[in-house]
C-alpha positions as CSV (number, residue, x, y, z in Angstrom):
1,X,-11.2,-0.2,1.7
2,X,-10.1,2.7,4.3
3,X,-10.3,-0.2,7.2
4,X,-7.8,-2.4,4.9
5,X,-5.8,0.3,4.4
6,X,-5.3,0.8,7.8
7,X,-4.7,-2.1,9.3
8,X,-2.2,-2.5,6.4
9,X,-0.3,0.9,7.8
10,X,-0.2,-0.6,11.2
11,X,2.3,-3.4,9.5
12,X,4.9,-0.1,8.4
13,X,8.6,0.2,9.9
14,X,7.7,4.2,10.4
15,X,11.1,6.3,10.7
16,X,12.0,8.2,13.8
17,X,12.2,11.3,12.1
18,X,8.9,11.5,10.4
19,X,7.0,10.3,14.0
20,X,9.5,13.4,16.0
21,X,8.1,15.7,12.8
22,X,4.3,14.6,13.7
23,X,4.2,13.6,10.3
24,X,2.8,9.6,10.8
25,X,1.5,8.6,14.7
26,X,3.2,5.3,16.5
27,X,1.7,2.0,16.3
28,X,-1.6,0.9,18.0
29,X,-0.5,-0.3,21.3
30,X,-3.2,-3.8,20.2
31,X,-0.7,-5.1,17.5
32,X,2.2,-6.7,19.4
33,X,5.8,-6.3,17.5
34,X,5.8,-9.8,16.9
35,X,2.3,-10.0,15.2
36,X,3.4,-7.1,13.1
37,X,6.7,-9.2,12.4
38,X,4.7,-12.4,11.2
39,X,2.3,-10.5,9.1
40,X,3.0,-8.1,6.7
41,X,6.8,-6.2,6.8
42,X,7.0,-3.1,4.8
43,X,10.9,-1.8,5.7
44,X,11.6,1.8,5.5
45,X,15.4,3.5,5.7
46,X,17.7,6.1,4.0
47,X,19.3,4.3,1.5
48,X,17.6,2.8,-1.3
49,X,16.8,-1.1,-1.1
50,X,18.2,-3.4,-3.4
51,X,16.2,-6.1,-3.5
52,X,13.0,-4.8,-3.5
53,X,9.0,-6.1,-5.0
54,X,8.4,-2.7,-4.5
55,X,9.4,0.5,-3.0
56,X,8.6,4.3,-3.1
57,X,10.9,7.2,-1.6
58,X,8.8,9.7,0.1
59,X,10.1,12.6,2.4
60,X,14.2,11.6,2.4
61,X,13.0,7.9,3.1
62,X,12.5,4.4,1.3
63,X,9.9,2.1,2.0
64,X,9.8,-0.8,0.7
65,X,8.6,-4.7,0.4
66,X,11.4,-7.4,0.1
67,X,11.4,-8.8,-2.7
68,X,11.8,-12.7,-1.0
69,X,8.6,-12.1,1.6
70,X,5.8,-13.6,0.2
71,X,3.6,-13.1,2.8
72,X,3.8,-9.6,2.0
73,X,3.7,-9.4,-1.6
74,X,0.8,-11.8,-1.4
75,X,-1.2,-9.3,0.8
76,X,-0.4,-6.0,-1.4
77,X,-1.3,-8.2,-4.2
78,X,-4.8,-8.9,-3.0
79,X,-5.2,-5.1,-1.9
80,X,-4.6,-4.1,-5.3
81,X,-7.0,-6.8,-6.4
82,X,-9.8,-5.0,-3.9
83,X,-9.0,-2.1,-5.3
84,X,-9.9,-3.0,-9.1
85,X,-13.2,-4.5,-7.9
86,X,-13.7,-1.5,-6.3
87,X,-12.7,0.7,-9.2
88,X,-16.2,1.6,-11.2
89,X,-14.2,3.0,-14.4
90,X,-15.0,5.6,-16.3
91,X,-17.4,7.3,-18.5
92,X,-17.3,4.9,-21.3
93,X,-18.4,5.3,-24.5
94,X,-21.5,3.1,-25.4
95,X,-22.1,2.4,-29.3
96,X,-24.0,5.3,-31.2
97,X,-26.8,3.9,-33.4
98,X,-27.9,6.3,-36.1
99,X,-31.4,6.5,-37.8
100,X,-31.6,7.5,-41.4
101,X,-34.7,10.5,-41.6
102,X,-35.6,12.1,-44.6
């Protein structure tokens, strides 16, 4: 799941500020722009998107998916499949069989 994850964050439109903060690194220099452009496109920017699948503000920015890529919707969609395969639950409460005693 962490290697997923990652190469997923390689396809992220990181702002300027937050790489001049040291608060993300840049891009591996192995994925070329236009690779990360036919992939998967998760936008990022000040203001908040309009047409959006999903988005999440985090530190003064928006980052988002657009609502019209399906390329990209249809990857976050199977990494949230992996991740309730992965998921083992929780404790869960078997049935309690009692014995009468006397």
């Amino acid at each position: 799941m962490l290697q997923i994850l990652s190469a997923f964050a390689t396809y992220i439109d990181v702002p300027q500020a937050h790489l001049a903060a040291n608060r993300a690194i840049t891009v591996s220099e192995s994925t070329s722009p236009e690779a990360r452009q036919t992939a998967v496109r998760i936008h990022s920017g000040t203001e908040k998107p309009t047409d959006a699948f999903a988005a999440v503000f985090y530190r003064g920015h928006w980052f988002w998916i657009d609502d019209g890529d399906r390329q990209t919707k249809r990857a976050l969609t199977a990494v949230m499949f992996f991740f309730t395969l992965e998921s083992t639950g929780g404790a869960e409460k078997l049935p309690l069989v009692t014995i009468p005693a006397q």
